[in-house]
KEMARBA-97226 format. One line per field, with one value per residue: x, y, z of N, C-alpha, C in turn; residue in one letter; residue number from 1. Coordinates in steps of 0.2 Angstrom, whole numbers, plus 2048, in hexadecimal, padded with zeros to 3 digits. Atoms other than C-alpha are relative to their C-alpha. Layout:
residues N
n_u	(X, ...)
n_v	(Y, ...)
n_w	(Z, ...)
ca_u	(X, ...)
ca_v	(Y, ...)
ca_w	(Z, ...)
c_u	(X, ...)
c_v	(Y, ...)
c_w	(Z, ...)
type	(A, ...)
seq	(NUM, ...)
//
This chain:
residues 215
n_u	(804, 7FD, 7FE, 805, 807, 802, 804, 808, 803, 807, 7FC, 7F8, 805, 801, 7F9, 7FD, 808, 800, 7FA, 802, 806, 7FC, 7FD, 804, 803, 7FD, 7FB, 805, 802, 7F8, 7FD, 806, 7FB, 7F8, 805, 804, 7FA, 800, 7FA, 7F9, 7FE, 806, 801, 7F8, 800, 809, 7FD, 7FB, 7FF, 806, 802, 7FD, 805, 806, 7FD, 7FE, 805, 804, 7FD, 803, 807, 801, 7FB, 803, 804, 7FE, 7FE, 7FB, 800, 7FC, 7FB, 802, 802, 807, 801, 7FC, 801, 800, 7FB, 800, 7FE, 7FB, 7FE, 800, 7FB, 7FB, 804, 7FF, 800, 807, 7FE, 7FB, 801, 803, 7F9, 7FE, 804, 801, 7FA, 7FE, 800, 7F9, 7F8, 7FF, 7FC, 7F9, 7FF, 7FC, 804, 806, 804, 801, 806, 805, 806, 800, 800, 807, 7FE, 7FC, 802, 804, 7F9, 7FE, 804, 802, 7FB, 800, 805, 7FF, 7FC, 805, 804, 7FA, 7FD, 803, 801, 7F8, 7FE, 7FA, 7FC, 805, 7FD, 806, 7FD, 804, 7FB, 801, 804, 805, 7FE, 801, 805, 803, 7FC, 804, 808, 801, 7FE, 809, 804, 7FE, 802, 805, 800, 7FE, 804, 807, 7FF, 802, 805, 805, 7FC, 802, 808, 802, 801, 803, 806, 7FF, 7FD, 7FB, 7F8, 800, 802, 7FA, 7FC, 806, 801, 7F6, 7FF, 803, 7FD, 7FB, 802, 803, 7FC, 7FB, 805, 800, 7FA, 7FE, 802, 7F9, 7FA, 802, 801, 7F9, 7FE, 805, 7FB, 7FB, 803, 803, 7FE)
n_v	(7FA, 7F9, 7FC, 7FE, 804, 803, 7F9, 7FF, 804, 7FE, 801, 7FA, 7FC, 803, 7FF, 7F9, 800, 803, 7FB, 7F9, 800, 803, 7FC, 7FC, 7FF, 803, 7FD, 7FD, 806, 803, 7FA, 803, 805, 7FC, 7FB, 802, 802, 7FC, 800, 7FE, 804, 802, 7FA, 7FE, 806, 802, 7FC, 805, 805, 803, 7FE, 805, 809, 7FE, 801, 808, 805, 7FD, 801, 807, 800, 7FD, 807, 805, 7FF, 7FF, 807, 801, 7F8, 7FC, 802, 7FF, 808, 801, 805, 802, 803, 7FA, 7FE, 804, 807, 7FD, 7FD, 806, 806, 801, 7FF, 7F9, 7FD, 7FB, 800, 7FC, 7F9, 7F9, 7FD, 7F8, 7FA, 7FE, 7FB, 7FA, 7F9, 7FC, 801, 7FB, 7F9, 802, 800, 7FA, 7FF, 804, 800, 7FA, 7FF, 804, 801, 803, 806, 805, 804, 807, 806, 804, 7FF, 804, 803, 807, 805, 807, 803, 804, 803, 805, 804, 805, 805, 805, 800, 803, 7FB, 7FF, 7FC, 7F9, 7F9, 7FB, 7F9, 7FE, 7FD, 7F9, 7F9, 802, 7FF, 7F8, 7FE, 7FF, 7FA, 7FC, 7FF, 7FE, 7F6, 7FB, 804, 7FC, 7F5, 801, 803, 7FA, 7FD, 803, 7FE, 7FA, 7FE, 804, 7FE, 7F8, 7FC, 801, 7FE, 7FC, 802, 803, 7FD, 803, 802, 806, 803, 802, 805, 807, 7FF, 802, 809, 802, 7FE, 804, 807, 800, 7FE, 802, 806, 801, 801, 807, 801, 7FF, 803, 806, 801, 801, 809, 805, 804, 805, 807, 800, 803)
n_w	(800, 801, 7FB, 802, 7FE, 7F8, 7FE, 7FF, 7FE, 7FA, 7F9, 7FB, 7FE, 7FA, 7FD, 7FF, 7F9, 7F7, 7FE, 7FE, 7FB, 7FA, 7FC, 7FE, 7FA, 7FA, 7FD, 7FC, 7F9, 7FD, 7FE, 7F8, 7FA, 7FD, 7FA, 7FC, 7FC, 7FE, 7FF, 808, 802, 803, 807, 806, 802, 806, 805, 803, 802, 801, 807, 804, 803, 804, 806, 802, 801, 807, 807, 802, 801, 804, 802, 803, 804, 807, 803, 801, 804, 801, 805, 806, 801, 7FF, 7FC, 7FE, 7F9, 7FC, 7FA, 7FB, 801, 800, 7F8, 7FD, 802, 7FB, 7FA, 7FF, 805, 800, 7FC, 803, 804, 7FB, 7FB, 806, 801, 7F8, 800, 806, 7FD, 7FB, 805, 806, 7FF, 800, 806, 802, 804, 800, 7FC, 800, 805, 7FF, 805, 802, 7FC, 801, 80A, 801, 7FC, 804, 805, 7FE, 800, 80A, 804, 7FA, 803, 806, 7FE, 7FD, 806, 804, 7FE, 801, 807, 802, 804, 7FA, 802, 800, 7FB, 7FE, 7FF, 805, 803, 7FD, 801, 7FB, 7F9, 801, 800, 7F8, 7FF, 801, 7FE, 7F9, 7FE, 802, 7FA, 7FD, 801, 7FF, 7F8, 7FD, 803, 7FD, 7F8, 7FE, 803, 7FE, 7FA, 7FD, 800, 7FA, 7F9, 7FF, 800, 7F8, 7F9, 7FE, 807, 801, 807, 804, 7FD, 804, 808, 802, 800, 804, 809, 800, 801, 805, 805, 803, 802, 806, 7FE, 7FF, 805, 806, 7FB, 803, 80A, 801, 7FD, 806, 807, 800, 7FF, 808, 804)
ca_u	(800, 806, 809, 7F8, 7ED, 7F3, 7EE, 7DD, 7D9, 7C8, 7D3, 7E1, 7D2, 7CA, 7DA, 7DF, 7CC, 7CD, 7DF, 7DA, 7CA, 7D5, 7E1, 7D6, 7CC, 7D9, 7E5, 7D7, 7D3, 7E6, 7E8, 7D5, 7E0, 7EF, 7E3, 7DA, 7EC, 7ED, 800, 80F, 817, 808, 806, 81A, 819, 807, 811, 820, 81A, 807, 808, 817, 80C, 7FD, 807, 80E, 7FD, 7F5, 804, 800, 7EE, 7F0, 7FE, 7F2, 7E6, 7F0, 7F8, 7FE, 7F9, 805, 814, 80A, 804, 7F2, 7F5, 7FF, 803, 7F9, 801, 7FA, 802, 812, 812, 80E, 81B, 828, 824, 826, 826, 816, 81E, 82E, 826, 81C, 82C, 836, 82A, 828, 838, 83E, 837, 844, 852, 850, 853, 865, 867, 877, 86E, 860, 859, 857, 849, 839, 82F, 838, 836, 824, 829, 837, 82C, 820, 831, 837, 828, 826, 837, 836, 825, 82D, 83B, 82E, 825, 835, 83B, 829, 829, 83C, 841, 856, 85B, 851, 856, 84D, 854, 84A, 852, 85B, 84D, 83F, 849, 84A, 838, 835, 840, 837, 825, 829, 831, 820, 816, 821, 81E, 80C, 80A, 811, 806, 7F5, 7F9, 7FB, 7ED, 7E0, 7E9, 7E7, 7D4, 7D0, 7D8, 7CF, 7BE, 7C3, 7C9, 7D8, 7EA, 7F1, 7E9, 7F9, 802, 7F3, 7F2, 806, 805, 7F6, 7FD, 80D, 804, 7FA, 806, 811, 803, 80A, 81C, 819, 811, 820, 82C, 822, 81F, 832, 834, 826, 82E, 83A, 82D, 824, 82F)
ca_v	(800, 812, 820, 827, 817, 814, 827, 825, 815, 813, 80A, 818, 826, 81C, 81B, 82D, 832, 826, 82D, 83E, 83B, 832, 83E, 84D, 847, 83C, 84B, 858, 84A, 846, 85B, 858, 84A, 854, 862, 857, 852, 85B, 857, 85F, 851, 847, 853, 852, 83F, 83D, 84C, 840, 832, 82E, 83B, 82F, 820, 829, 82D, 81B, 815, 821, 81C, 80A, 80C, 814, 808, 7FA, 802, 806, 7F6, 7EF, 801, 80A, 7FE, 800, 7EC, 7E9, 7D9, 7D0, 7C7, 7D1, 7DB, 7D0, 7C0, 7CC, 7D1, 7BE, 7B6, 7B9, 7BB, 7CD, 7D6, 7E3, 7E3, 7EA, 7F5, 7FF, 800, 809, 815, 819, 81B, 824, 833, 833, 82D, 83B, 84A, 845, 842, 84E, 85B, 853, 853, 864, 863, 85C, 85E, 850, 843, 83E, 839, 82F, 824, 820, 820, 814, 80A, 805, 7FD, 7F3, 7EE, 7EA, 7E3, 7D5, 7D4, 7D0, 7C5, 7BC, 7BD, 7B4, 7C4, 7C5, 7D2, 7E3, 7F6, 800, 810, 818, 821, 832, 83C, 831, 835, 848, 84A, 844, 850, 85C, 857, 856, 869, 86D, 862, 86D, 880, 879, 873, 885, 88E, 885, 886, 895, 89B, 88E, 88B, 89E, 89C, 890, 894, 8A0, 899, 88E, 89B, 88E, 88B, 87D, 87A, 881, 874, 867, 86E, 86C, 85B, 857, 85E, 856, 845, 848, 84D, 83F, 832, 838, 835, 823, 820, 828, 81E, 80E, 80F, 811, 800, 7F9, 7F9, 7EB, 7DF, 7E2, 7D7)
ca_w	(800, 7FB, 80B, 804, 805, 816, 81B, 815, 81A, 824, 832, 834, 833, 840, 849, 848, 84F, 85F, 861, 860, 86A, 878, 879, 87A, 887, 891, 893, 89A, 8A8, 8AB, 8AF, 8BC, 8C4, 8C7, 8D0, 8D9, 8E0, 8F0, 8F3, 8E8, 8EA, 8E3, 8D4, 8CE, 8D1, 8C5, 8B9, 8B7, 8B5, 8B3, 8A2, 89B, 89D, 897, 888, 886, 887, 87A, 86E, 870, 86E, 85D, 858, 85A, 850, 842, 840, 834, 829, 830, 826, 817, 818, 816, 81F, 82A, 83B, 848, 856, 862, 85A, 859, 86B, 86F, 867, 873, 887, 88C, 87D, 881, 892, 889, 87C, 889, 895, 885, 881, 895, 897, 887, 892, 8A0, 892, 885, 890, 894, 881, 87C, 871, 86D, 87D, 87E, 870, 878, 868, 864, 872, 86E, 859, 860, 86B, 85D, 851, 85E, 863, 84D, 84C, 85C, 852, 842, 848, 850, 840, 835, 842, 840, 82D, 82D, 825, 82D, 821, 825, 82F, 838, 832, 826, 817, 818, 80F, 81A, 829, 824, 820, 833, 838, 830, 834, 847, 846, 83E, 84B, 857, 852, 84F, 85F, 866, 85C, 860, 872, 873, 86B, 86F, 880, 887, 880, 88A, 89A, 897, 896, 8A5, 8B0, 8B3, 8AC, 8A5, 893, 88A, 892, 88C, 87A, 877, 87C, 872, 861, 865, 867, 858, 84D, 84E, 848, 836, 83C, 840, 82F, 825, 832, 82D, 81A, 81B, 823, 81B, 80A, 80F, 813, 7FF, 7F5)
c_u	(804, 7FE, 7F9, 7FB, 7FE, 7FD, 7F9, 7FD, 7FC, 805, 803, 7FA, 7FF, 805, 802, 7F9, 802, 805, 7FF, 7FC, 804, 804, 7FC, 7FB, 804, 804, 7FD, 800, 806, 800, 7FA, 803, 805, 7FE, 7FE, 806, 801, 806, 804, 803, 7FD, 7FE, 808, 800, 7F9, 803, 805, 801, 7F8, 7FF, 805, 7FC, 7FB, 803, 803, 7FA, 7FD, 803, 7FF, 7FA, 801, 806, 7FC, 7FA, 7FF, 803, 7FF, 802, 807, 809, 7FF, 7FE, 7F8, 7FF, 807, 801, 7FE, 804, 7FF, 804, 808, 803, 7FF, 807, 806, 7FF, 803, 800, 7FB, 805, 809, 800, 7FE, 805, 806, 7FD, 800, 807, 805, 7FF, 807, 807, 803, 802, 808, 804, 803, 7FC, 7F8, 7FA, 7FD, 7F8, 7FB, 7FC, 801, 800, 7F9, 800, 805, 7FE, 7FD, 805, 802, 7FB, 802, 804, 7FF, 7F9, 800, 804, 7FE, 7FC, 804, 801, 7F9, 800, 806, 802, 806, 802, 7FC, 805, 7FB, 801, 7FD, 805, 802, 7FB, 7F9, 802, 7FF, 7FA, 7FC, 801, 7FC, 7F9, 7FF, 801, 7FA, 7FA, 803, 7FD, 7F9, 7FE, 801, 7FC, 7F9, 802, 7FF, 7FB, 7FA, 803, 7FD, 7F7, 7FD, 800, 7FB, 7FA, 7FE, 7FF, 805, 806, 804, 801, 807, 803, 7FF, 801, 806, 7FF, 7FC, 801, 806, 7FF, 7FE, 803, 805, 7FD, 805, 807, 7FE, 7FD, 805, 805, 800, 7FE, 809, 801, 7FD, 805, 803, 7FB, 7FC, 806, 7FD)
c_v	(806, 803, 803, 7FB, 7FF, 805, 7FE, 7FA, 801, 800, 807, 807, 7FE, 800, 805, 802, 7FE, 803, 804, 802, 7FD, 805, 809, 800, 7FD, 808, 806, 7FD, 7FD, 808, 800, 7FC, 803, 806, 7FD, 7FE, 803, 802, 801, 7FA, 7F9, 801, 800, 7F9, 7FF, 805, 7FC, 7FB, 7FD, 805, 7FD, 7FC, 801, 7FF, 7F9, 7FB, 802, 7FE, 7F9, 800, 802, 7F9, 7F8, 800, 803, 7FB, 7FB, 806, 803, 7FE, 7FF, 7F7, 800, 7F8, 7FD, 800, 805, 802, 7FC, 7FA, 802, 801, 7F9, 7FB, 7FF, 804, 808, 806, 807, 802, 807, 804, 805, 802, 806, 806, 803, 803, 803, 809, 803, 7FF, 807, 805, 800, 800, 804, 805, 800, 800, 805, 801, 7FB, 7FF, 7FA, 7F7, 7FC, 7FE, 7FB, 7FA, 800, 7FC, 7F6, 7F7, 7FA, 7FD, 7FD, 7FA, 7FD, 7FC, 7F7, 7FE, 7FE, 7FA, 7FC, 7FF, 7FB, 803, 802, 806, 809, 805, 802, 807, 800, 802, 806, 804, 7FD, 803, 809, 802, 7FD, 803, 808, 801, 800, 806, 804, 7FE, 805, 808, 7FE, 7FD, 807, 806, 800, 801, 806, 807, 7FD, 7FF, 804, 7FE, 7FC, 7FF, 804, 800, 7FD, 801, 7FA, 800, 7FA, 7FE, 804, 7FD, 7F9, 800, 7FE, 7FB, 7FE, 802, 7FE, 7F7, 7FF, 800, 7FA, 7F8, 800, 7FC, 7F9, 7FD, 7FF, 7FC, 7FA, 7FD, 800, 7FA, 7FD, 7FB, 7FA, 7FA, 801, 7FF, 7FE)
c_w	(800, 808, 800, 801, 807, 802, 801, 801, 804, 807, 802, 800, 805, 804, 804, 805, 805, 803, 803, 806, 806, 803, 804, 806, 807, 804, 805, 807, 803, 804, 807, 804, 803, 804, 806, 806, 807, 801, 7FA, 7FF, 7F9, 7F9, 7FC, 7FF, 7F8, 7FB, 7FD, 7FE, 7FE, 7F8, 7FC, 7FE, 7FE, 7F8, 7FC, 800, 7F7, 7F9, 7FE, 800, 7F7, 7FC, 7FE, 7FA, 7FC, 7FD, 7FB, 7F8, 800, 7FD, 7FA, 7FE, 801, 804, 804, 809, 804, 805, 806, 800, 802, 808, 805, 7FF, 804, 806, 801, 7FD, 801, 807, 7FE, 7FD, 803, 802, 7FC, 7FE, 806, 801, 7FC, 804, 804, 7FD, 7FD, 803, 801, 7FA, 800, 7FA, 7FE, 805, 803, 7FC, 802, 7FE, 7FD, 802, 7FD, 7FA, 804, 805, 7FB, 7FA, 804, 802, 7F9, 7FF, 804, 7FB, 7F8, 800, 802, 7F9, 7FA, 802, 7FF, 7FA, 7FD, 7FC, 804, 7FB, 7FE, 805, 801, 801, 7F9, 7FC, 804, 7FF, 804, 807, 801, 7FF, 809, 803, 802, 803, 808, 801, 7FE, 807, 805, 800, 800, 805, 805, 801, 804, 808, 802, 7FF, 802, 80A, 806, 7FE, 807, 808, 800, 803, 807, 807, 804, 7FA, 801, 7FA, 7FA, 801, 7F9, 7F9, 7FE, 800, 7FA, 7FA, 7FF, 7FD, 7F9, 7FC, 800, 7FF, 7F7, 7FF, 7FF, 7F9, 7FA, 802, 7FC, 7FA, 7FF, 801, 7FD, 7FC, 7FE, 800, 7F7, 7FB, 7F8)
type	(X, X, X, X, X, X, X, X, X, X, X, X, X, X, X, X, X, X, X, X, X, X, X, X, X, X, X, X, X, X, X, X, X, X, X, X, X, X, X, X, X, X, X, X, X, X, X, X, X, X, X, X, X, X, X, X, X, X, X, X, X, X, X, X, X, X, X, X, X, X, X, X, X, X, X, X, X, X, X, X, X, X, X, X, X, X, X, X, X, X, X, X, X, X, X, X, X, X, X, X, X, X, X, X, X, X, X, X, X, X, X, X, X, X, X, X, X, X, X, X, X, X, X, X, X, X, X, X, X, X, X, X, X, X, X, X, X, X, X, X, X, X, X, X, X, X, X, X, X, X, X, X, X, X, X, X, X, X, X, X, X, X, X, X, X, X, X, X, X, X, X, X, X, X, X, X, X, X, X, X, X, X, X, X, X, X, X, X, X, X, X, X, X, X, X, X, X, X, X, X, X, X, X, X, X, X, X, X, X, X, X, X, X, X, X)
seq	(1, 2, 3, 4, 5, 6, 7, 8, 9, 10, 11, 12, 13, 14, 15, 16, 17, 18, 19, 20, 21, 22, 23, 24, 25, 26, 27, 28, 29, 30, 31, 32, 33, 34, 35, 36, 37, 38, 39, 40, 41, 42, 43, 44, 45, 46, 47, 48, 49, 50, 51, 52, 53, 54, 55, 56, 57, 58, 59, 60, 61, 62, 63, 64, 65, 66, 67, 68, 69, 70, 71, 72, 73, 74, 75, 76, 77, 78, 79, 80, 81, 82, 83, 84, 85, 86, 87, 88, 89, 90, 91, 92, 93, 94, 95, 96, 97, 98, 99, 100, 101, 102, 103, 104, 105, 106, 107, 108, 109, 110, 111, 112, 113, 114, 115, 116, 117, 118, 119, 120, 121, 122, 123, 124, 125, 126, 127, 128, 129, 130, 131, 132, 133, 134, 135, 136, 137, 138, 139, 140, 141, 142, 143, 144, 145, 146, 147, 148, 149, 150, 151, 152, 153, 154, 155, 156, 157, 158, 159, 160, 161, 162, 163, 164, 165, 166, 167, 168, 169, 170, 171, 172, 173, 174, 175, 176, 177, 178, 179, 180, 181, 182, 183, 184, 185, 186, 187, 188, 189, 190, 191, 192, 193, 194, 195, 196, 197, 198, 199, 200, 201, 202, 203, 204, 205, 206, 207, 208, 209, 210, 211, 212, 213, 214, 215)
//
């Protein structure tokens, strides 16, 4: 399948929707839990680590419900058969994605740029996930490095996902603290335009990888 059929597929429609829908109304209800919190302590702990694993949840939620689209394959072994085939696997894929948070900032560089933590958990996520689907296919000679003009157009679409992430927040953001009478929702909106934004990433990642298995 071409980058365009998997896009407009029902499935990845539907997909992107629930996505969208999940995180738009998880992230509001995650900022009411952290109010509700009476203790600081309480509030930096649930800040540091219950919006990781939200995030680590929503990317595997969308993961499943693009699969096997997002490598351009209209068929092939499910993710479930994939994440069975060897004991701890999901166990494993969650824990990289979770902990990708407290790694990346340390990163020399790199880590400095936070627009680009939440592309390289979906980034990293889809190779673990093709990685498992070669190894079930008895495919030994594949990469999990995209080309260079694939890699640079990711590049680019996270620094766009960024500024448009900075943008909306701050304009949608402001309106609704506004409406609220609370603050907060720039916070919320950045995230959710980051999250959104890198559904196209793992698409482009995984049409890259794809290719290998269409012989």
């Amino acid at each position: 399948m071409s980058l365009l059929q998997s896009l407009t597929a029902a499935t990845t429609v539907f997909a992107f929707i629930v996505y969208t829908v999940f995180i738009v109304v998880s992230l509001p209800v995650f900022e009411t839990i952290h109010e509700k919190l009476e203790h600081s302590v309480l509030q930096y702990a649930w800040d540091k680590i219950g919006m990781p694993v939200l995030r680590t949840l929503l990317l595997l939620l969308f993961l499943f419900l693009v699969y096997p689209l997002n490598f351009g394959l209209s068929e092939a072994p499910t993710l479930t058969e994939l994440l069975a085939a060897s004991q701890g696997r999901f166990d494993f894929l969650f824990n990289i994605i979770f902990l990708i948070t407290f790694i990346y900032p340390v990163i020399p560089v790199i880590g400095k740029a936070d627009a680009f933590m939440i592309p390289l958990q979906g980034l990293i996520a889809s190779a673990l996930i093709f990685r498992w689907l070669c190894q079930q296919q008895g495919l030994g000679d594949y990469s999990l490095l995209p080309s260079s003009m694939s890699a640079l157009i990711i590049v680019v679409i996270a620094a766009a996902g960024y500024l448009l992430a900075r943008i909306i927040a701050q304009h949608a953001g402001a309106w609704l603290d506004n409406i609220t009478n609370r603050e907060g929702y720039r916070i919320l909106v950045y995230q959710a335009v980051l999250m959104i934004m890198q559904s196209p990433i793992i698409f482009l990642f995984g049409h890259a990888l794809g290719k290998q298995l269409i012989r």
